[in-house]
Every structure is written in structure tokens, then in C-alpha cells.
C-alpha positions, 0 to 999 in steps of 0.5 A, spaced: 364 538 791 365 543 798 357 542 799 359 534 799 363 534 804 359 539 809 354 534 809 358 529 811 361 533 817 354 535 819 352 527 818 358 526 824 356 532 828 350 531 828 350 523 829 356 519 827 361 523 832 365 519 837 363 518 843 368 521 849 371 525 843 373 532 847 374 535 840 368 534 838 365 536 844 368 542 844 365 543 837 359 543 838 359 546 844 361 553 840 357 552 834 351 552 839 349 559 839 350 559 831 344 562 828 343 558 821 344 564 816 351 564 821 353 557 820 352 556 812 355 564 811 361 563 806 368 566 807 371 567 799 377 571 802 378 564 806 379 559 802 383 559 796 381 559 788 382 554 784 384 558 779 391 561 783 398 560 781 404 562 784 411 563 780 415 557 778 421 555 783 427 553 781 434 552 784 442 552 780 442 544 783 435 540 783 439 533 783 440 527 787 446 525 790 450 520 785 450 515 790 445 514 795 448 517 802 449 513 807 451 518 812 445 523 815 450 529 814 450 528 806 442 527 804 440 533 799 433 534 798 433 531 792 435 524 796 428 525 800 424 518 798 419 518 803 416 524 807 411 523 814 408 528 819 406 527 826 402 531 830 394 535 832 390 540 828 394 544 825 398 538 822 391 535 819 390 542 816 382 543 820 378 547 816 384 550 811 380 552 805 373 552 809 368 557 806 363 556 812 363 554 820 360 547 818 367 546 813 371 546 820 371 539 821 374 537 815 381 535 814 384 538 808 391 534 809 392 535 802 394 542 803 398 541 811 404 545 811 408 540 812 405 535 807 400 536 803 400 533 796 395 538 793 398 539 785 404 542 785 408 547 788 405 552 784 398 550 786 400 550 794 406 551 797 408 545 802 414 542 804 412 536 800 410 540 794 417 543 795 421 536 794 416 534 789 420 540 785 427 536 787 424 528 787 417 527 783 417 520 786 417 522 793 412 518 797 408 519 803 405 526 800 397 527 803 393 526 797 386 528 800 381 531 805 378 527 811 373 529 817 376 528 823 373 522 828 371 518 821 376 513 819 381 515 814 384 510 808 392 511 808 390 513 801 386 518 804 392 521 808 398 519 806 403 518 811 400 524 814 398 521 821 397 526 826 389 526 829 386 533 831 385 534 838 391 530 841 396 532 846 403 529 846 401 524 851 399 521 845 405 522 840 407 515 842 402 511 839 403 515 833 409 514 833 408 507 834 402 508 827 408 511 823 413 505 824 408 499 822 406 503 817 412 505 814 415 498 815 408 495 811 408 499 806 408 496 799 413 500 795 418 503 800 424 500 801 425 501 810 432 499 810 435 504 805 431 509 802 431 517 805 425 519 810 423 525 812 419 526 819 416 533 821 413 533 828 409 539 831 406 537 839 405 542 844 400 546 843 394 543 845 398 541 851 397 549 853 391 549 850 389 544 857 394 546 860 389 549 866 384 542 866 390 538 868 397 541 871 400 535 872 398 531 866 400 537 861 405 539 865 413 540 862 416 535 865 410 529 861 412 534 855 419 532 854 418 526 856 413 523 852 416 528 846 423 523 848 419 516 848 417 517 841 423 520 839 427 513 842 423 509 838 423 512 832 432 512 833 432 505 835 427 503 830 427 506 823 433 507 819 436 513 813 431 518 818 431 525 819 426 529 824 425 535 824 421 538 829 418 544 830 418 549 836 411 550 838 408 558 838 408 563 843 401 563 844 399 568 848 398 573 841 392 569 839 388 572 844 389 578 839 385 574 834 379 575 834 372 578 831 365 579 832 363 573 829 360 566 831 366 564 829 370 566 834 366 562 839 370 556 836 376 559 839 373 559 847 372 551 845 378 549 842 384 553 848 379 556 853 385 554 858 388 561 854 384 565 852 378 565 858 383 568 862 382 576 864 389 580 861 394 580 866 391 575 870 395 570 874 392 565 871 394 568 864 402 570 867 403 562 869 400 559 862 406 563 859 410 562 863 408 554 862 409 556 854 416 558 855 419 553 858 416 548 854 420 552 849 426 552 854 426 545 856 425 542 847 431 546 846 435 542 853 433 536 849 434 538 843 441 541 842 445 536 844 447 529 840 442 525 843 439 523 838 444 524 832 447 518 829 450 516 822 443 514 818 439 517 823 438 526 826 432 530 829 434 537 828 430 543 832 427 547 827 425 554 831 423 558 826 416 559 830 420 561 837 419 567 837 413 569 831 407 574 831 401 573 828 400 577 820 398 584 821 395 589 816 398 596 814 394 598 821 397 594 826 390 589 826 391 582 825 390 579 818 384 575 819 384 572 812 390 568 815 386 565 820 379 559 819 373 560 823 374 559 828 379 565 829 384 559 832 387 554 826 391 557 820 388 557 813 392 555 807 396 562 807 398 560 813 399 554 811 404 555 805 408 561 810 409 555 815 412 551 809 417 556 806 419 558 814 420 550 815 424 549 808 429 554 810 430 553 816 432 545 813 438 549 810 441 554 815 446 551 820 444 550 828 445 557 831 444 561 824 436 559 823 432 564 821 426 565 826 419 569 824 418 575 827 411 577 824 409 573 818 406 580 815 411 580 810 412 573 805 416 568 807 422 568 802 425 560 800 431 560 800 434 555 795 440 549 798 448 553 798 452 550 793 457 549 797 453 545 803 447 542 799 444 538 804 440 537 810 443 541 816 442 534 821 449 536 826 447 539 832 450 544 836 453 540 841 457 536 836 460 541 834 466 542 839 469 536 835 471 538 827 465 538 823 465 533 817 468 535 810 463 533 804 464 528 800 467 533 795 471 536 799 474 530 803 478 528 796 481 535 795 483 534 803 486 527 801 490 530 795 491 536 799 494 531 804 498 526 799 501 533 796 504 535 803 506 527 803 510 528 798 512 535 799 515 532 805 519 526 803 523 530 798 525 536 803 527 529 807 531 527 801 533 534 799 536 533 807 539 527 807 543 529 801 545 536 804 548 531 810 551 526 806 555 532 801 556 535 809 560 529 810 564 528 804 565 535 804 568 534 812 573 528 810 575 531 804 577 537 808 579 532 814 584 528 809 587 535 806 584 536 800 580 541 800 
């Protein structure tokens, strides 16, 4: 069926694209050279065999909550209901499992790290996938492929809204798109089911960060990443957002090969990859990528948006990552679509666990991938602390809250010291009293 669908990428390449769509434009723009043989060459090692499966994942506790939580410190995986993405190309999963350039146009949200629905966990490892082993009801999960600039059906998507091409300036209506749409959707229950959101924005902004200074500026950055996440605190209930901190981008310049393909690359982020090494140009977009780094944490790390039914947690273990090399310090291209830029599904799934994990590690004690050379391992939830970690550094200063388990032991552990103290007041109210006696009896000559 993969020749069905680059067909239909081809038909909107060549006839159905949007007009004013950049991204298109950029692809066009870095296929133009192709020869034909160049464009219908297939990849095997890039795309991933029907008949791969990986090892069964199991953890000592898999179950729910035995009553549905009503505060975000207490929801376990299993309490998930709902899961949501929002965010650019890398979240709609471009050209994952493509066998040649003309694939890079299609979607394969079905296997997006952060919400692909493909089979099971054994299949692909995605975040869904990985709840799915705690909740197999869970609702939300992409089930399918879609091409970018055509219209997509929610049954196509799933509550995977992201929108290849989009910078965070656009965050806002996509934020605005998830809350109708969760609002609407039959079989949800808004107010009281558990939902998971997973935002990735940024990085186009870098991408484009040299067209316009002003509009792809840090400043606009924080601020439409804050409008969106207001809206979502001030509208939607039982909600934990993860978002994810964006790349260190300038390594990606080391991804290349003497390939059509990596024309791709020139099209999608000119902004970093045209510049000369040691430039200017090159020293103030790094810069520019760190302080968007700096400025998400500021605004993150704090209890802003943290409430009782309602957290957003700054997952970095992206921060500090280097692309997968091999043995001879060469990067691992089978990591890597085409175009030498978007991930592949074996990026995808090292994503997914880096996600996973960093879900069930405190603030402060996140784990960060150096290098994704060596697999990622899951980590299964603590028994001692088997929920979403949602309570932000700056909510730390004040005692954290005990679990509903240990909160009974504390509240015996407090009537038992209760009580121990009543009796001692006892024991001395008896003491005083023999005292006394004692005293008047010795008083009146008896002793």
C-alpha cells in the first residue's frame, strides 16, 4: 500500500498543495534537482519491518488508582483516560517509515513518539503504546497516516494535532483545536477523566529564526508557549502537560550524506544549516537556541501553572542530546528520513522511552540523553512513588504531599502519639496528686 500513498503525495506535490503553504514550497524547492531514479530509490534500512517485534514490557504494578484521583500528584499511568499532542513535523511523525524521498510528505502519526497508536508496544514503542500496557482503553492514540496539507479526519489523527511547518506562534490555535475538540468528543468525559498532553514547539522557530528576528524572537517564544498553556489551565480540567525541551540544534549540521536527500535538509532549517562554520550568523543562532532553552525552564520551573487537578512538567531529557553515532564516531543515518533533518521510527521510539522516564523521575533528578547511540532503557513507575511526578521545583520549598498510603500511616502514627501523650499527662497528673497526699500526710505527722 506504500505506493498508494506516494501516489497521493505526489498528486499534492504536483496539483493539490496549499497555496501559501511555505512547507511545501521548501519541498519542492529541494526535490527540484532530483533525477527520477533518485526519487523512486528505496531505503529498507530506514523504514522498519513488518514482521519486527520488540520484548514484552512488564512492571510489578500495572493497576489503577482504586478510586479515580482527584488530585494531579496522585495519577498513575494506568489513571491516563485520555492522551493529546500538539506541535510541528516531528510530532505528526513526517516521512517516519518512508522508503523514498516522495514518501517524505506523509504523516505516519501512527507511529509519533509521543502518540502513535500503531499496534501494540510490542509493534512500536510509543508513549501511547506504552500506556496502552497500563490502560488498554486509553483514548486519543493516532491510528493512522495522513499527508500533510490535505484534510485530515480525527479518526485519521486521533487527538494528535500538531500541523507540520508550524511555528509556536501557532501553538495558540492549536491549543484552541484540542479544547473544542476534547470538549465535543463522544465518549470522553471532560470534566473527570485524566488527560495527557505532550507539546514539542521550537524548533521551526530556530529554523526561521534568520527571516524574521523579531517574530521568531525568544521573547514571542515564551509568550505564545504561556498564552497556550493559560488556556488550557483555565479551561480544561484533570490535565497533565508534559512539555518537552527542544534540541541542541547545531549538531544537526552533522547530519549529512552525499545524497539528493539532504537537500531536503537546506529547505526545511536553511536558517542553521546555510550558515559557514564559526560564522557569526551560525555563533548568534546558538545562542538564540540556548536561551530558548534558558528562558522555557524560567518559565517552567516554577508553580505557575500547577494547581490541584491541573500540572505542566518540563521534561528535558532532550536538553543536552547528540545525534546516535556509530562505532566510528559517524552519525547513525538509519536514524534519520531522507531528508537528513526528521526522525525515523527508531528515532521515534528513543524519544518515546526518553519521554517515558522522564514522566517518573522527581524535578531536579530527570534523567538528560547525552547521545542516543546506546538504547534508551524504561524504567518502570517506583513502587514507593507510582505517579506522574507534576510538583514543580518551586513548590518544594513547603513540605511535599505524603501519598494517600502514607498519609493514613501518618495519621496513626499521629493518634498513637496522641495518645501516648494523654496517658504520660495522666501518669503526671497521678504523680502530682501522690505528691501531694504524700506532702499533707507527712504535714499532719504521719509519715
Amino acid at each position: 500500500m506504500e505506493w498508494l500513498w506516494i501516489a497521493v503525495a505526489t498528486c499534492v506535490l504536483t496539483s493539490c498543495s496549499v497555496k501559501g503553504d511555505d512547507w511545501w514550497w521548501e519541498y519542492e524547492e529541494g526535490i527540484r534537482h532530483y533525477s527520477k531514479e533518485a526519487l523512486n530509490k528505496e531505503f529498507p534500512e530506514k523504514t522498519r519491518p513488518v514482521s519486527f517485534k520488540h520484548p514484552v514490557f512488564q512492571c510489578p504494578d500495572m493497576s489503577p488508582s482504586h478510586s479515580v484521583p482527584t488530585s494531579v500528584e496522585f495519577v498513575k499511568a494506568a489513571d491516563i483516560k485520555v492522551i493529546a499532542a500538539l506541535g510541528d513535523s516531528l510530532t505528526t511523525a513526517i516521512g517516519a517509515n518512508a522508503t523514498t524521498v516522495l514518501g517524505i510528505p506523509i504523516e505516519f502519526r501512527h507511529v509519533s513518539w509521543s502518540i502513535g497508536g500503531y499496534g501494540s508496544f510490542q509493534d512500536v514503542i510509543t508513549l501511547a503504546n506504552i500506556i496502552k500496557l497500563f490502560n488498554p482503553n486509553l483514548l486519543g492514540a493516532s491510528p493512522g497516516k495522513t499527508v500533510h496539507g490535505m484534510h485530515a479526519h480525527i479518526s485519521e489523527t486521533g487527538f494528535n494535532l500538531a500541523v507540520t511547518g508550524q511555528n509556536t506562534f501557532n501553538l495558540p490555535s492549536q491549543t484552541r483545536h484540542l479544547i473544542d475538540t476534547l470538549r465535543g468528543y463522544e465518549g470522553l468525559n471532560f470534566e473527570k477523566d485524566w488527560k495527557l498532553l505532550t507539546i514539542l514547539m521550537g524548533m521551526n522557530d530556530i529554523c526561521d529564526y534568520c527571516k524574521d528576528k523579531a517574530l521568531f524572537s525568544v521573547d514571542n517564544y515564551i509568550h505564545y508557549m504561556t498564552v497556550s498553556l493559560e488556556m488550557l489551565m483555565n479551561e480544561v480540567p484533570r490535565m497533565i502537560v508534559n512539555v518537552v525541551q527542544i534540541l541542541p540544534m547545531q549538531t544537526l549540521r552533522e547530519v549529512q550524506k552525499p545524497t539528493p536527500g539532504c537537500l531536503l535538509q537546506r529547505s526545511f532549517c536553511s536558517c542553521l544549516i546555510e550558515p559557514k562554520a564559526k560564522s557569526p550568523e551560525l555563533q548568534e543562532l546558538v545562542e538564540v537556541n540556548l536561551e530558548f532553552q534558558k528562558r522555557l525552564e524560567s518559565l517552567l520551573y516554577s508553580d505557575r501553572f500547577f494547581r490541584d487537578d491541573f500540572a505542566v512538567v518540563l521534561q528535558p531529557f532532550l536538553k543536552q542530546a547528540d545525534p546516535p553515532r556509530l562505532p566510528n564516531g559517524k552519525i547513525d543515518m538509519t536514524f534519520f528520513t531522507h531528508d537528513c533533518f526528521h526522525f525515523t521510527i527508531k528515532g521515534h521510539e528513543e524519544l518515546a522511552k526518553g519521554l517515558w522516564n522522564n514522566m517518573f523521575q522527581p524535578d531536579g533528578g530527570k534523567m538528560t540523553v547525552s547521545s542516543f547511540s546506546d538504547p534508551i532503557s524504561l524504567i518502570c513507575p517506583p513502587m514507593e512513588q507510582p505517579y506522574i511526578f507534576t510538583r514543580p521545583i518551586a513548590a518544594k520549598s513547603g513540605q511535599p504531599p505524603l501519598r494517600s498510603g502514607a498519609l493514613s500511616q501518618a495519621a496513626c502514627f499521629l493518634l498513637l502519639l496522641l495518645l501516648v501523650g494523654f496517658a504520660c499527662l495522666r501518669l503526671l497528673e497521678l504523680l502530682l496528686c501522690w505528691t501531694i497526699l504524700h506532702s499533707c500526710f507527712c504535714y499532719a505527722g504521719s509519715c
